[in-house]
N, C-alpha and C positions, 0 to 999 in steps of 0.2 A: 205375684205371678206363681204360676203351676210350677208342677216338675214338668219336665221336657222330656218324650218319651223317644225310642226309637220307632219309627213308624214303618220302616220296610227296610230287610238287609241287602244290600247291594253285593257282588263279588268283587272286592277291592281288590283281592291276589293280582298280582304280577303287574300293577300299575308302576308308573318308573313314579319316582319324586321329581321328578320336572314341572313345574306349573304349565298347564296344558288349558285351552279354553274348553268348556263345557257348557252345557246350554238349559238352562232352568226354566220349567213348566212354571206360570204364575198361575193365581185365578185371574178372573176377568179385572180389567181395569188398576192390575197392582203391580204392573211391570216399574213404576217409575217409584214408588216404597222400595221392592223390593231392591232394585239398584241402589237408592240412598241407602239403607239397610248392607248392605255388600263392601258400598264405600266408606261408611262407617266405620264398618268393622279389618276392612282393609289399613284402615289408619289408627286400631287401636294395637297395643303391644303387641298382646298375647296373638293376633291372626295377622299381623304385616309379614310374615313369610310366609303366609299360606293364601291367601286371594291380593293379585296382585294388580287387577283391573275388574271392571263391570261396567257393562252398557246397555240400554235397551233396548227392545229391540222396534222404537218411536223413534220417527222422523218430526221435534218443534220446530216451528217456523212462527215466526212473527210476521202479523200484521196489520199496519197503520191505516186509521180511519180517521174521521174527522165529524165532531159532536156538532151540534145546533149552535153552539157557544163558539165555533173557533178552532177549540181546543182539539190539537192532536192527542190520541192515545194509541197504546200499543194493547194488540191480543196477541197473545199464544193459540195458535193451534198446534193439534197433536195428531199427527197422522199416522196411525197404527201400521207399520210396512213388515213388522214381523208380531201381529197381537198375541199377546200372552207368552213372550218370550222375553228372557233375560241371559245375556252372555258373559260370563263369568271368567278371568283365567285364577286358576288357583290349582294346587295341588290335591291329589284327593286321596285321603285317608281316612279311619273311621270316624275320626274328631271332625274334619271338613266337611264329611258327610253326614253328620247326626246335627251340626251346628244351620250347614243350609238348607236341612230337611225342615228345621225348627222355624225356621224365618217367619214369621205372616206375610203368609199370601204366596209360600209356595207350594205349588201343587205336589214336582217332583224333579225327578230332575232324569235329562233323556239317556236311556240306556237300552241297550239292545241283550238280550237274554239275560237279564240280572247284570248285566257290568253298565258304568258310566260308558260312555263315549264322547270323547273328544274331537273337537272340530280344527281343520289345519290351520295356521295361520293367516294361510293367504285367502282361503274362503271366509276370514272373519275379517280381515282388509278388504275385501268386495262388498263385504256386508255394510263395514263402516261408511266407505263410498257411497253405498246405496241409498245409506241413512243422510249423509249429507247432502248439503245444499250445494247447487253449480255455480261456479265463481263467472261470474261476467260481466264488461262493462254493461253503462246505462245506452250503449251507441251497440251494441251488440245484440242486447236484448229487444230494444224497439227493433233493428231491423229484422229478427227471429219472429218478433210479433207481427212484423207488416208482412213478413213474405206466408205464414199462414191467411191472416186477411186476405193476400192476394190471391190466391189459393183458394180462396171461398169458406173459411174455415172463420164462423161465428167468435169472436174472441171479446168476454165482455172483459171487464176491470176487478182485480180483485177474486180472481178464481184459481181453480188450481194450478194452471199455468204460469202465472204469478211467482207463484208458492216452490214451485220447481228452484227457481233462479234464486240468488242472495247478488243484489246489483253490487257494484262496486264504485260508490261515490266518489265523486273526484278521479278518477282514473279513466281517461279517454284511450281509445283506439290508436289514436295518428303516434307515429312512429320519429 
């Protein structure tokens, strides 16, 4: 490997030491590296007090089909809900910043007149949200699907309406 260079200087002054989330520019299709890469380095020595989570900013969803043979299998998809975004909390200092400027596959990292910025908690728990699947029974979901049908609303099998929901097997409605 190369030497690692600095590639743009950020204005770090007057940042607090609090680990804050911040939001990283990837290139195309390297949001889910870059996260393994973050959580890596979150669990080695030298950076576990400085990046203390990372998520991307992909919605996976599984989904089961069924082959010529019988056999079930499972896919992944990936559904890009914030593309080329990765969400970081980590502290930011010149070391933090020259370390996730280095990463492959990140562009940059978001700031407004040369400083970082920081996203608040509670917009990165709507985010979270967003990215997750809806918990619902299988007697919840059919009846969400029939009252569209009723409605007039085309609904085939296996679309992205599907993909919304994560059903909850064995867990019925009745009280």
């Amino acid at each position: 490997m190369g030497q690692k260079y600095t590639l743009f200087k950020a204005s770090l002054e007057g940042l607090d030491d609090k680990p804050r989330w911040y939001t990283i520019i990837t290139a195309y299709n390297y949001e889910q590296k870059v996260t393994n890469d973050l959580k890596k380095l979150a669990a080695s020595p030298e950076f576990k007090d400085l990046v203390v989570d990372a998520f991307s900013g992909s919605k996976i969803t599984e989904e089961l089909y069924t082959v010529k043979s019988g056999e079930i299998k499972v896919k992944n998809n990936t559904d890009k809900v914030f593309m080329n975004y990765v969400f970081v909390k980590s502290t930011m200092d010149a070391k933090m910043w020259n370390t996730l400027m280095n990463i492959t596959g990140v562009s940059g990292i978001l700031c407004v007149a040369g400083r970082p910025v920081y996203t608040d908690d509670n917009k990165i728990e709507e985010t979270r949200a967003m990215l997750s699947p809806i918990l619902i029974t299988k007697e919840q979901y059919l009846e969400f699907k029939n009252d569209l049908i009723k409605k007039g609303v085309k609904v085939l099998n296996n679309t992205k309406l599907d993909k919304r929901f994560e059903i909850l097997d064995g867990v019925s409605n009745e009280k």
